[in-house]
C-alpha atoms as a printed R data frame, in Angstrom:
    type eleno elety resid chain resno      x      y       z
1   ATOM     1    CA   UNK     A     1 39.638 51.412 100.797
2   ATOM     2    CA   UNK     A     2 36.351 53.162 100.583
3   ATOM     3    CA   UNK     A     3 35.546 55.868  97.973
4   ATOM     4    CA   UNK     A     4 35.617 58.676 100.427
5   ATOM     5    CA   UNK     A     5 39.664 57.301 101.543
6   ATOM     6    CA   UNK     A     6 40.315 56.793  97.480
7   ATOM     7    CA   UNK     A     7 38.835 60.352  96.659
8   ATOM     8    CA   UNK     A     8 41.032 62.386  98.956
9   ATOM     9    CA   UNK     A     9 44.508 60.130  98.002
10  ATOM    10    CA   UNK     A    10 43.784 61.323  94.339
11  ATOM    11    CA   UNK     A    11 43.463 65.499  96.107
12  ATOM    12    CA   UNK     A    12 47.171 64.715  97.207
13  ATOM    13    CA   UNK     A    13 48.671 63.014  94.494
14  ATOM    14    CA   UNK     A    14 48.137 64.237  90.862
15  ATOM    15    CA   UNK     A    15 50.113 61.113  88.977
16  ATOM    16    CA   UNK     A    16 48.467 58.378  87.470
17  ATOM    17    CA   UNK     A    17 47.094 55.888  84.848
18  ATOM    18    CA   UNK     A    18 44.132 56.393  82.985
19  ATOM    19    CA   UNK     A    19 42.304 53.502  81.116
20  ATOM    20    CA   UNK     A    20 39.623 53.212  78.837
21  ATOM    21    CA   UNK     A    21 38.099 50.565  76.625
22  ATOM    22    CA   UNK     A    22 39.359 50.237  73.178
23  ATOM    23    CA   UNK     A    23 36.688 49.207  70.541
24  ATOM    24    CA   UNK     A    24 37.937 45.740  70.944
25  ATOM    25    CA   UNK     A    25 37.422 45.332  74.710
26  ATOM    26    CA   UNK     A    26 41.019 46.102  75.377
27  ATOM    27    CA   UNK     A    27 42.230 48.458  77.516
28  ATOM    28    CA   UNK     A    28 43.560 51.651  76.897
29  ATOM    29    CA   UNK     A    29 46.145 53.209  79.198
30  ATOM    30    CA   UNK     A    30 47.477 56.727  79.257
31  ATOM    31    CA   UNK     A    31 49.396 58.345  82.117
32  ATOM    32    CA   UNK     A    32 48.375 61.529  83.193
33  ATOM    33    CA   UNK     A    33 48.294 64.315  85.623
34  ATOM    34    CA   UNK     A    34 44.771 64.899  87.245
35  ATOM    35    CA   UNK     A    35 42.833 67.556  89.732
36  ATOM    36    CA   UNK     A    36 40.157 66.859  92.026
37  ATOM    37    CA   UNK     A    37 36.659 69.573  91.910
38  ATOM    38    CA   UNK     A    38 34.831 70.272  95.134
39  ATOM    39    CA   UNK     A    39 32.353 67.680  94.572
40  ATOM    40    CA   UNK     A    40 35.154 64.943  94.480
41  ATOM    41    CA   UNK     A    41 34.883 64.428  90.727
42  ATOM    42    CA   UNK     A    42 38.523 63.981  88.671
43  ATOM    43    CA   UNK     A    43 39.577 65.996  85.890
44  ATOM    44    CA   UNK     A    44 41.724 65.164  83.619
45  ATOM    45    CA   UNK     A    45 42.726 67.698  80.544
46  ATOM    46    CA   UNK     A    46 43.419 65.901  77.163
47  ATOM    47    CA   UNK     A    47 43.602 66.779  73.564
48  ATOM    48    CA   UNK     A    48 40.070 66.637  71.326
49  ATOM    49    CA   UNK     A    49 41.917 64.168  69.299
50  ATOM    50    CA   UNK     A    50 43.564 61.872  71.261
51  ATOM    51    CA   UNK     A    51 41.930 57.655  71.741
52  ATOM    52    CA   UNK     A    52 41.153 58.048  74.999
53  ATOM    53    CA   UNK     A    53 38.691 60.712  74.073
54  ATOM    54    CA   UNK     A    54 37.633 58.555  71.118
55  ATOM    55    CA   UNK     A    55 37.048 55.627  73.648
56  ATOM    56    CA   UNK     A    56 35.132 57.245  76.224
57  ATOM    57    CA   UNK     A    57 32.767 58.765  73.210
58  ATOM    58    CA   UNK     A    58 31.811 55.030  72.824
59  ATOM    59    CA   UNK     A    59 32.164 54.116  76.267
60  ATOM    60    CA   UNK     A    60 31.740 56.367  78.757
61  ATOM    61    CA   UNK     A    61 33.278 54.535  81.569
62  ATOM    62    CA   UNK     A    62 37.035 55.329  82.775
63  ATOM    63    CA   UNK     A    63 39.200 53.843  85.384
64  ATOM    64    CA   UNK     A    64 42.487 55.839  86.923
65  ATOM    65    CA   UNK     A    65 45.061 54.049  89.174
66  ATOM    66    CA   UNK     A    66 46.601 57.166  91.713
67  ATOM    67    CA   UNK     A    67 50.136 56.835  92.868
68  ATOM    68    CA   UNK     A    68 51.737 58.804  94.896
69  ATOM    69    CA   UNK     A    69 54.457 61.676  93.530
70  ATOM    70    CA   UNK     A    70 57.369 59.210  94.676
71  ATOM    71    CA   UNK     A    71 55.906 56.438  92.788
72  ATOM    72    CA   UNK     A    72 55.841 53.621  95.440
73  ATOM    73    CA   UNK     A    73 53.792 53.924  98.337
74  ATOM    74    CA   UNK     A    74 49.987 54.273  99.159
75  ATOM    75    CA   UNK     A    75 48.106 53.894  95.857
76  ATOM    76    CA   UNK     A    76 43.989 54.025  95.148
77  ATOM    77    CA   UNK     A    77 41.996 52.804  91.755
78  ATOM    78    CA   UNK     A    78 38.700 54.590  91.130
79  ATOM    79    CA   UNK     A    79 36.395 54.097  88.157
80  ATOM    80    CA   UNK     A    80 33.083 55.277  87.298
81  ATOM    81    CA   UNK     A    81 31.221 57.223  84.474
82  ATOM    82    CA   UNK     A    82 32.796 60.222  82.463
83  ATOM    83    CA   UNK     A    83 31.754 63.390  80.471
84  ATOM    84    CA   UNK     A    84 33.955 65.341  77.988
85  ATOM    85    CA   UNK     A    85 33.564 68.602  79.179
86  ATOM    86    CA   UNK     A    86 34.659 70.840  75.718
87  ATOM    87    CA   UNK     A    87 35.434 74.410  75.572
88  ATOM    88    CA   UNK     A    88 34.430 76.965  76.140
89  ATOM    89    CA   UNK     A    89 32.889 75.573  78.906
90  ATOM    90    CA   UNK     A    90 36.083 73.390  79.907
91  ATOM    91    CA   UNK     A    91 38.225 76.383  80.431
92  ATOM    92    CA   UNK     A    92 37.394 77.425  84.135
93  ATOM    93    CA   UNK     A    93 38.156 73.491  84.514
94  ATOM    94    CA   UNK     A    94 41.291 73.421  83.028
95  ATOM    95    CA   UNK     A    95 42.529 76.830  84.961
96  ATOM    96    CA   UNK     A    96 41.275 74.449  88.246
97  ATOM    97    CA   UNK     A    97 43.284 71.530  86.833
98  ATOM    98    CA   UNK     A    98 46.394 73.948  86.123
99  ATOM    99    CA   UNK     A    99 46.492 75.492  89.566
100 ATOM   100    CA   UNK     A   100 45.985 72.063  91.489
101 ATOM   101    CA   UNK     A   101 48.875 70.524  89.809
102 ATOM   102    CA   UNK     A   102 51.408 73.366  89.054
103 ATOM   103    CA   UNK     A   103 50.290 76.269  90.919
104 ATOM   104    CA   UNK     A   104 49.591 80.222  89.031
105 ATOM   105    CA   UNK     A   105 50.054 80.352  85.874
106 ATOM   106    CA   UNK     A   106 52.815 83.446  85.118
107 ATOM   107    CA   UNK     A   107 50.817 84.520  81.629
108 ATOM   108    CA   UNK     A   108 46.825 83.326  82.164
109 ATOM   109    CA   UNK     A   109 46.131 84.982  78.909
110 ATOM   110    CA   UNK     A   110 48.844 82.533  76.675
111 ATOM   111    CA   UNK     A   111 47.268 79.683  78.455
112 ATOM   112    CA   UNK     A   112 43.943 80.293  77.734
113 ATOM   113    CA   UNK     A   113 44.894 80.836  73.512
114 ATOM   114    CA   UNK     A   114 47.291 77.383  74.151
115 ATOM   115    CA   UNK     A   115 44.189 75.576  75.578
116 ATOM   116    CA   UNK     A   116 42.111 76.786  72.832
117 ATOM   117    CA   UNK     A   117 45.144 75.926  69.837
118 ATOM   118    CA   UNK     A   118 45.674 72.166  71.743
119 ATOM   119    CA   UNK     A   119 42.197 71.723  71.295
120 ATOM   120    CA   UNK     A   120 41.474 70.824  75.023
121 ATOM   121    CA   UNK     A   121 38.834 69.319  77.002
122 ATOM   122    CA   UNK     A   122 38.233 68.147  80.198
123 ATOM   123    CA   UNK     A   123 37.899 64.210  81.503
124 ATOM   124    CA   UNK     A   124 35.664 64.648  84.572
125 ATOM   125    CA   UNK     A   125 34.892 60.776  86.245
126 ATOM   126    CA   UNK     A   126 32.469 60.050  89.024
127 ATOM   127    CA   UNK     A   127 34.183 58.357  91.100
128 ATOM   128    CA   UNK     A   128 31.634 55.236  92.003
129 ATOM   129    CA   UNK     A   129 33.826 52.234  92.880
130 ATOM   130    CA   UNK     A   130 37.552 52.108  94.539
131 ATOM   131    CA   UNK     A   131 39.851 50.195  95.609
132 ATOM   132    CA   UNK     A   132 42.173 47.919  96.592
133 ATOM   133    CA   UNK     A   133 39.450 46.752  98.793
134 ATOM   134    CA   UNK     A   134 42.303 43.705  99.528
135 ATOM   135    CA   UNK     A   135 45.964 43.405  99.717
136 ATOM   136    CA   UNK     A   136 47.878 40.261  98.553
């Protein structure tokens, strides 16, 4: 699968499995819901505090396995570098995120104070590998 074919499986299907490096080498794994920008870049909205944030501070490098909704079925892995986007400059991002995934918001206002209480910020990877590139 080419990056192009792995980039536009991720715009249909928001599931999947974030990992990151741990300080020990070990991965990290989270699952997660994700949106895809314009430019083909995925973002992911997390908490300030949470490890994965604290793993891609020391190692900006992130990997996401995409499954479909349904679980089983076409899949795609994608990997490359990440930023922590931070508010406020994360917030038009994590509107993007919210209406990719779950549609309008009924009360943009209460998200917006939520996002800022959560402490959010925005996982955005360029995608620059993907895969499977075989089956078995």
């Amino acid at each position: 699968m080419d990056l192009t074919e792995a980039v536009e499986r991720a715009r249909t299907n928001h599931h999947s499995v974030l990992a990151t490096r741990r300080a020990d080498g070990s991965p990290q794994m989270s699952p997660v819901v994700h949106g895809v920008d314009r430019t083909g870049r995925i973002m992911i909205s997390t908490r300030e505090p949470a490890m994965k944030v604290r793993n891609l501070r020391r190692e900006p490098r992130a990997w996401l396995c995409v499954l479909p909704d349904g679980f089983f079925g076409s899949w795609a892995q994608l990997g490359g570098p990440c930023e922590i986007v931070a508010l406020p400059e994360a917030m038009s991002l994590l509107e993007d995120i919210y209406r990719q995934v779950a549609g309008e918001h009924p009360d943009w206002a209460d998200f917006r104070l939520a996002m800022e209480r959560e402490r959010r910020v925005v996982l955005r990877i360029t995608p620059d590998q993907a895969g499977p590139t075989a089956s078995g």
